[in-house]
N, C-alpha and C positions, 0 to 999 in steps of 0.2 A: 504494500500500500504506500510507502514513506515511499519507493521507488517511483511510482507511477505517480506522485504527485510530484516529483524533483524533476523526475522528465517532461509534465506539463508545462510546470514552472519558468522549463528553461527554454522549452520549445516557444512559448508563449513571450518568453522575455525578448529574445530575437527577433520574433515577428514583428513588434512592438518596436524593436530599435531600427529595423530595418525599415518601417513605415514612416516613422519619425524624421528618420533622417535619409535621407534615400543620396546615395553616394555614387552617382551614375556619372558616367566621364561626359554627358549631356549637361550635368546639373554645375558640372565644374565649369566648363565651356561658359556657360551661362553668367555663372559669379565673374570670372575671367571678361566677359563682354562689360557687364555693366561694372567690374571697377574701370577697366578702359576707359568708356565713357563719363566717369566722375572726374577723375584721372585729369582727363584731356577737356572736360568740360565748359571751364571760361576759359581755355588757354594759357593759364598760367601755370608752370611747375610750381607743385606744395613747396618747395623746397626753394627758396627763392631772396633776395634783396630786398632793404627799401628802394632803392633806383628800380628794380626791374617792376616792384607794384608801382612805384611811381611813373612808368613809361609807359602804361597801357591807357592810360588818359587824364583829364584836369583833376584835380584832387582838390573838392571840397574844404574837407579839413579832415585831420587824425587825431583819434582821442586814445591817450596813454593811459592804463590802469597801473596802479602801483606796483612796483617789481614782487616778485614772489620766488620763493626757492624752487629750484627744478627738481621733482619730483624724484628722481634717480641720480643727481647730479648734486650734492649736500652741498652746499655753499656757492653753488650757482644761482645766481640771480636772474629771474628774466621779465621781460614787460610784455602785457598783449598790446598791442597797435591795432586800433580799430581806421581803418582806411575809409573815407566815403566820400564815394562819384557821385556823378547825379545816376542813380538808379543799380548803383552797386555799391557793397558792402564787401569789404576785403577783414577781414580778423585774421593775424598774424602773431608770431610770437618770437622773441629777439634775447639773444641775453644782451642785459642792463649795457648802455648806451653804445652798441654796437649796430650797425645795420648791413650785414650780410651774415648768410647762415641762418636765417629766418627762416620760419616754416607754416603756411598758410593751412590754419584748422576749418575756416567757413569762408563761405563766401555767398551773400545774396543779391540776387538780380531781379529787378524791378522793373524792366525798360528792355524792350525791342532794342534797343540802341548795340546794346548788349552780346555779339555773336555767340552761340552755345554751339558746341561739337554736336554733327548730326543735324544742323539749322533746328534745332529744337528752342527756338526762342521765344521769351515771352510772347505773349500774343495766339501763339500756335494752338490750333485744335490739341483737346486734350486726345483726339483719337492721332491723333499722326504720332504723338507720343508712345502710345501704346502699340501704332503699328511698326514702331523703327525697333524701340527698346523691348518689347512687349506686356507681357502681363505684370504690375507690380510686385513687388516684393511684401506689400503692404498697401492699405487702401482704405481711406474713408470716404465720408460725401464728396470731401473738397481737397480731399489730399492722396495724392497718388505718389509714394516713394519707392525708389530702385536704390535697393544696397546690397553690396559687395559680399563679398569674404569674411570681413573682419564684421560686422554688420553695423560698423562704424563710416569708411568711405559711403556715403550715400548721396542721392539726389533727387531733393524732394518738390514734386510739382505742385503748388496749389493752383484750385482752379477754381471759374468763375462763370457762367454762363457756357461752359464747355471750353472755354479757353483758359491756356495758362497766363495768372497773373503774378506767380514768382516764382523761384526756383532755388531753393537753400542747396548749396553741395558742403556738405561734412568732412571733412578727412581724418584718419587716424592720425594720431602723434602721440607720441610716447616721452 
């Protein structure tokens, strides 16, 4: 009896993991598509300068949050840099008064103006979205996000009358 219930157990635990998570070189392909497209999204490398965030277009103004220790890095100091265009939003982060080696965590877009990989720009039907990237990763009334791997890199559509009216992209950083 103890047997035949350890063997259910375990038949049933499998099943279970295998549904859950389904690990198909389709499913990998996939993740692999859409961190690409976060990735490459407003065309900036995560990894980046203040000159090279400041050479993509006029700069509003940037708002500095107080330095903070880096999380792995004990006595590292670093500051977020909040970057803002007309209709984009750049968040970056620098160690304390340095400006290369930066590494860009969000980024919001507000504005057609905007080019997005894929011509996926504001404005755009929310189906041309789903017919480039496909089904989301996630989904509500007004929000439709595709993420990655990590299920940090992400890139999230809101939408409005069927069209997208902004588009957050996430990045991992460590």
């Amino acid at each position: 009896m103890i047997i035949r219930k350890t063997i259910a157990l375990i038949v049933f635990a499998l099943a279970i993991s295998t549904d859950a998570y389904p690990q198909t070189e389709e499913h990998f392909k996939r993740l692999q598509f859409i961190d690409d497209f976060v990735s490459r999204g407003i065309g900036l490398s995560a990894s980046t300068s203040d000159a090279k965030i400041r050479a993509i277009g006029r700069v509003i103004s940037v708002d500095v949050k107080p330095p903070y220790e880096a999380p792995h890095d004990k006595g590292v100091m670093l500051e977020e840099r909040t970057y803002n265009f007309q209709g984009l939003q750049i968040i970056a982060h620098f160690v304390t008064g340095h400006n290369e080696g930066g590494f860009v965590t969000k980024a919001v877009v507000t504005s057609s103006k905007w080019k997005i990989e894929k011509g996926l720009n504001v404005g755009r039907p929310i189906d041309a979205v789903i017919r480039i990237l496909g089904e989301p990763t996630s989904k509500s009334e007004h929000t439709y996000e595709y993420c990655g791997e990590t299920s940090v890199d992400c890139a999230i559509f809101e939408v409005s009358k069927n069209k997208v009216v902004k588009i957050t992209f996430t990045y991992y950083w460590d």
